[in-house]
C-alpha positions in Angstrom: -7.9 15.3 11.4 -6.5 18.3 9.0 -4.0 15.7 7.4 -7.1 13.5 7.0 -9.0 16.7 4.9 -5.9 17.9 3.4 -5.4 14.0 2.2 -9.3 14.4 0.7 -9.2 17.9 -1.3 -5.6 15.9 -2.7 -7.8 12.9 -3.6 -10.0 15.2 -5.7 -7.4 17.1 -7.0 -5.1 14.0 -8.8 -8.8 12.5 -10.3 -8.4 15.7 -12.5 -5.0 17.0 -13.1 -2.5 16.0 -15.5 0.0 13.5 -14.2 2.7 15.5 -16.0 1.4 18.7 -14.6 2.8 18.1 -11.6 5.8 15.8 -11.8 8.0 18.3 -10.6 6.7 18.0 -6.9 7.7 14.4 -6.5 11.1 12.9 -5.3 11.2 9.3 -5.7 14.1 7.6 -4.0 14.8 3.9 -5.0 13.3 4.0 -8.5 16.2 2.2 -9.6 15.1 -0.4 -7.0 12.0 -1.7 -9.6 13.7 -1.0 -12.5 16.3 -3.5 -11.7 13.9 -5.5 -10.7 11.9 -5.5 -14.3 15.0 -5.6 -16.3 15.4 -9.1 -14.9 12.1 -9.9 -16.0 10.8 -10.1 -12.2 7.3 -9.1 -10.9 7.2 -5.8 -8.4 5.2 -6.1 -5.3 5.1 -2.4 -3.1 3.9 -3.2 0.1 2.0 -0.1 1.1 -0.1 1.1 3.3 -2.9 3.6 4.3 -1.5 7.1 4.4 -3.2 10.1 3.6 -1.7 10.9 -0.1 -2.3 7.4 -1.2 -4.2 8.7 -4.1 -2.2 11.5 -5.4 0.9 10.2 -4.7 -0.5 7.1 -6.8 -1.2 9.8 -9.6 2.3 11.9 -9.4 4.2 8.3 -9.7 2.9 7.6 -13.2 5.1 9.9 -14.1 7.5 7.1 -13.4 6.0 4.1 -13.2 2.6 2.3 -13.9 1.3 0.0 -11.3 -1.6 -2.2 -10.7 -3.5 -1.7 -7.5 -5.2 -3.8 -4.9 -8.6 -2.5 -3.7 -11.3 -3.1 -1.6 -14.7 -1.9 -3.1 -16.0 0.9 -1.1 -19.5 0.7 0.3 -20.5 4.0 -1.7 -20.9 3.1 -5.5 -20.6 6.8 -6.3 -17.0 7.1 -4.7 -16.5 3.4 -5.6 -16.9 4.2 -9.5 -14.8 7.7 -9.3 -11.7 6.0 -7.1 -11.7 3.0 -9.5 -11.4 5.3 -12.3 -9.2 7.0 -11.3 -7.2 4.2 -10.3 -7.6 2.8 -13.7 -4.8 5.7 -14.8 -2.0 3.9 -12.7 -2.4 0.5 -14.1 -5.5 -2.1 -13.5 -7.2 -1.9 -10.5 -7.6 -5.5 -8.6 -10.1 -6.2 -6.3 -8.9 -7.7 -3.3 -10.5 -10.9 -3.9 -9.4 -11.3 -7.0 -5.8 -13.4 -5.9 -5.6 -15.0 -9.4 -5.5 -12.0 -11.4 -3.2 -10.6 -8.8 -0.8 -13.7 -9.2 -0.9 -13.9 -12.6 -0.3 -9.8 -13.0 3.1 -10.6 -10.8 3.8 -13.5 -12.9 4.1 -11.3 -15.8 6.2 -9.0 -14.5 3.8 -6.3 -13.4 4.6 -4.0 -10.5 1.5 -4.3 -8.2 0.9 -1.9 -5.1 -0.9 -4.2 -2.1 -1.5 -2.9 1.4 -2.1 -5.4 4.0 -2.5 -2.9 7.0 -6.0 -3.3 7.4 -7.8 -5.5 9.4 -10.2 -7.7 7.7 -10.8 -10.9 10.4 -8.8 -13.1 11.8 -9.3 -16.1 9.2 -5.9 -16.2 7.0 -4.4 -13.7 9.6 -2.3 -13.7 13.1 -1.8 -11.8 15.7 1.4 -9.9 15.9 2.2 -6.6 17.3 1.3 -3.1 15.8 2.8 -0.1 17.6 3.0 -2.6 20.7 -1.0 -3.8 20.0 -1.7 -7.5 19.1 -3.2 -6.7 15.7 -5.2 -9.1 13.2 -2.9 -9.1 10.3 -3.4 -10.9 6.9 -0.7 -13.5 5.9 -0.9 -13.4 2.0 2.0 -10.8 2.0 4.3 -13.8 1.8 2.1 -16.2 0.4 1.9 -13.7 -2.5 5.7 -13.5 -2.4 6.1 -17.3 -2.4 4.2 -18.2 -5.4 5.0 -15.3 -7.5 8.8 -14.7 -6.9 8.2 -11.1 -7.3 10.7 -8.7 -5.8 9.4 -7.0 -2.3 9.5 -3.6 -1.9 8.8 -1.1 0.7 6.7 1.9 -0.5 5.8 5.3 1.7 4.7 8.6 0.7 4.9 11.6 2.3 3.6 15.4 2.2 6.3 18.2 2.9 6.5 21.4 2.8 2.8 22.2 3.7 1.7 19.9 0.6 4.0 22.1 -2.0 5.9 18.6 -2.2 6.0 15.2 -2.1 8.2 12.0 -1.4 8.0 8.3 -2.7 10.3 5.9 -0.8 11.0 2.3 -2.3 12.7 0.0 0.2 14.0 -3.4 -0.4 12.6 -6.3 2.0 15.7 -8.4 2.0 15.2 -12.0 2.3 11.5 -12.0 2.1 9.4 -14.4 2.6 10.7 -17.6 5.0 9.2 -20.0 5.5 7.4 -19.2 8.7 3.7 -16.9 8.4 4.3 -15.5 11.5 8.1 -14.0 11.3 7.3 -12.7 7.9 4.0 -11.2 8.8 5.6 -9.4 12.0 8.2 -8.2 9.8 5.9 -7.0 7.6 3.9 -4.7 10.5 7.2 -3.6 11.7 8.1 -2.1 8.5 5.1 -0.6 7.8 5.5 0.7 11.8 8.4 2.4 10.4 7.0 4.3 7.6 4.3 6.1 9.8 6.8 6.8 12.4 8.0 9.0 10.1 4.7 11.0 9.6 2.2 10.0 11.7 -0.3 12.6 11.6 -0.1 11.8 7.8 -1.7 7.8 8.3 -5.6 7.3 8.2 -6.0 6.3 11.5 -9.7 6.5 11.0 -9.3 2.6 9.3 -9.9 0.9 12.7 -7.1 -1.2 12.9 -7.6 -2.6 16.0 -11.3 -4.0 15.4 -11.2 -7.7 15.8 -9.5 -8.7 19.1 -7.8 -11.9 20.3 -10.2 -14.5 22.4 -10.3 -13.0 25.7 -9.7 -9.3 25.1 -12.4 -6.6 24.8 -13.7 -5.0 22.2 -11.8 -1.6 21.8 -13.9 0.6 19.6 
């Protein structure tokens, strides 16, 4: 739970400071990943996920790059209308639903950050594994892939060094998509798997992941 406050107060803290201001406590490795990527007039998509310095590592990588983001709305219109602003200084915010704009910002050659590690229901998602859990798991990570031709990337951030620091990773998703949901949308969890094995204190695990179940099993929560 501290990482979860610690993540907070950071929240807070990138809504007002000055990009700039702090661009010497971030080490991005495999920048040149999405600039190669945009020189050859592709789109970008970062496959993310929910870690605890998703907003202020958002705010320290303007410094390098802008990026649209996919959102879900939050339930609080106060915090809805201070993270969407905020937001609003990486790129343009998209709201989930919105899979035209998101398309068509991919088709221009925007780099777009999408996290598909929540669970939203099991329509247009499978069950695959999730640190060894059958997990409701949205598909549109390769659909999105498919249509748009966008370069996949990988992207994880990390606190170090007692939150002094910070660390951006871009990793290339070979050979992604195929042309089978399930494979890619494994692949996809196992990656992500990866990343938080790395720092797992550092992911929200408050986001209840497991929530809907396959037919049979029981509720977990």
């Amino acid at each position: 739970m501290l990482d979860q406050g610690i993540g907070l107060l950071e929240t807070i803290s990138g809504w007002f400071k000055n990009p700039a201001d702090l661009k010497d406590r971030l080490t991005v490795e495999g920048l040149e990943l999405i600039q190669q990527a945009q020189a050859e007039n592709k789109g970008v998509l970062l496959v993310g996920c929910h870690f605890t310095t998703l907003d202020f590592a958002g705010t320290l990588f303007t410094n390098y790059s802008n990026m649209d983001v996919v959102y879900r709305k939050n339930n609080n219109p106060v915090l809805d209308y201070y993270l969407t602003k905020a937001r609003s200084r990486y790129g343009d915010p998209i709201e989930k639903k919105e899979l035209k704009k998101l398309i068509r910002r991919l088709k221009s050659g925007h780099v777009v950050w999408y996290a598909p590690d929540q669970d939203y229901g099991s329509k247009n998602a499978v069950f695959v594994p999730f640190f060894g859990v059958q997990t409701a798991t949205i598909t549109a990570t390769s659909t999105i892939a498919k249509i748009t031709k966008a370069s996949v990337f990988m992207i994880r951030h990390y606190r170090e060094d007692k939150g002094r620091h910070y660390r951006i990773e871009i990793v290339p998703v070979s050979e992604f998509p195929s042309d089978n949901l399930e494979e890619d949308t494994t692949r996809i969890n196992g990656l992500i798997e990866e990343g938080i094995r790395k720092a797992p204190e550092q992911y929200m695990w408050v986001h209840r992941r497991f929530k809907h179940r396959p037919d049979g099993e029981k509720f977990l929560y």
